[in-house]
C-alpha positions in Angstrom: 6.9 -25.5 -6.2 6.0 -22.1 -6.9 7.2 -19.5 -4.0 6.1 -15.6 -4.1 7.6 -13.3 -1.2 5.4 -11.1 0.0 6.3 -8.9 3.0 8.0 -11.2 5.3 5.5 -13.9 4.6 6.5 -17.0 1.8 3.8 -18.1 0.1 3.6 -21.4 -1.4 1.3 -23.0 -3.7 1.0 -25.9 -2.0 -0.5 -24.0 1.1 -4.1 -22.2 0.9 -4.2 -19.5 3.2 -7.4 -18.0 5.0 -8.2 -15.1 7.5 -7.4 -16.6 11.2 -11.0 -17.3 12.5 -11.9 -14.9 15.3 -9.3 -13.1 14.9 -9.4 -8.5 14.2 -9.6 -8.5 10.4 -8.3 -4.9 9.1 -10.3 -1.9 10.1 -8.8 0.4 6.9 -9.7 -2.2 4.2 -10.6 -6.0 3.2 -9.0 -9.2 2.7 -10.1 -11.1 -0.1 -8.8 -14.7 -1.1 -8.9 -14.8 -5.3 -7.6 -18.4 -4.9 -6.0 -20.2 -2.2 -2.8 -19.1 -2.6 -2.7 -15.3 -2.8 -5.4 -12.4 -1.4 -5.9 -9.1 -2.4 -6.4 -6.3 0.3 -8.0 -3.0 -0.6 -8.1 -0.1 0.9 -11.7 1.1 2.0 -11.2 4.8 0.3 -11.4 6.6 3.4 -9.6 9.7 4.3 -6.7 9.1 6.0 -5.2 12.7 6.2 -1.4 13.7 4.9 0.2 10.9 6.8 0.7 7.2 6.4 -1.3 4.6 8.2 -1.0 1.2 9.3 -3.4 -1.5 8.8 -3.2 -4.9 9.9 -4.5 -8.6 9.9 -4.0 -12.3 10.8 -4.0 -15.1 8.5 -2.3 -18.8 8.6 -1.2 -21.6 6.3 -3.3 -25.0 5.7 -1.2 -27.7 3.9 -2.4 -30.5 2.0 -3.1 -32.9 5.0 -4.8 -30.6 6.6 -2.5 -29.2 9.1 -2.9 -25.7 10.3 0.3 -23.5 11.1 0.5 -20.5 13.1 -1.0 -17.2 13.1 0.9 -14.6 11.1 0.5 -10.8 11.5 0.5 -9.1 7.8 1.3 -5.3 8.3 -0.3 -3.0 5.6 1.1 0.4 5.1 -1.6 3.1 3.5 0.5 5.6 2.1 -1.7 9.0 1.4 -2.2 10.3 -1.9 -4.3 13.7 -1.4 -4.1 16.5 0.9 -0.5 17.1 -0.4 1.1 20.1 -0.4 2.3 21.3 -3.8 5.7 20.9 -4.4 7.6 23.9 -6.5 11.3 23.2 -8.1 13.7 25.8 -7.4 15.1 27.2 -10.5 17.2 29.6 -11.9 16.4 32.2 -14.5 18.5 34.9 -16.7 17.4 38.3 -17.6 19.2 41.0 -19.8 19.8 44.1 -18.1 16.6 46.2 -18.3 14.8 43.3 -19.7 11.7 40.7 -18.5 11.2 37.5 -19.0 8.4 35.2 -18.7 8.7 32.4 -16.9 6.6 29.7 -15.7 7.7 28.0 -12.4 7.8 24.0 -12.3 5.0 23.0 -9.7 3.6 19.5 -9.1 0.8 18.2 -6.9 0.5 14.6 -6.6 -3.4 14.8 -5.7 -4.0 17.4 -8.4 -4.7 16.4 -11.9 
């Protein structure tokens, strides 16, 4: 039997999974089953600022006889990747006395390409 742990949920592949009926699907992205045994959730490409949000949604386990287990919350954290600040390096450089130098400081911006 083939187990995969994702989050704090097992998944098997002798369970299919589905969305719990009725229940708040995420409001950030969507769930999609590719097969009954693993689902793919995608972010919707909104906005969501400089700061992480959480997502969330309900799914449970159907086994083989057809016996449904509980509801399980999966937690979804959208991490954001623009409206970052640049980040500089602080460095150290060396000049002769009475000289220059030309320097170049080490800057990266994560939502910059």
């Amino acid at each position: 039997m083939k187990k995969i742990l994702l989050g704090l949920l097992l998944i098997s592949s002798t369970f299919a999974y589905t969305l719990q009926n009725g229940a708040t699907g995420p409001t950030q992205g969507t769930v999609t089953f590719p097969s009954s045994t693993e689902l793919t959730y995608q972010h919707d490409g909104s906005e969501i600022g400089s700061a992480m949000v959480l997502d969330s949604f309900q799914i449970h386990a159907t086994d083989a006889a057809n016996n449904v287990g509980p509801d399980a919350w999966i937690y979804v954290k959208i991490t954001p990747v623009d409206n970052q600040a640049p980040v500089i390096s602080s460095d150290t450089i060396t000049v002769p006395e009475g000289g220059s130098i030309n320097y170049s400081p080490s800057v990266t911006d994560v939502d910059t390409p």
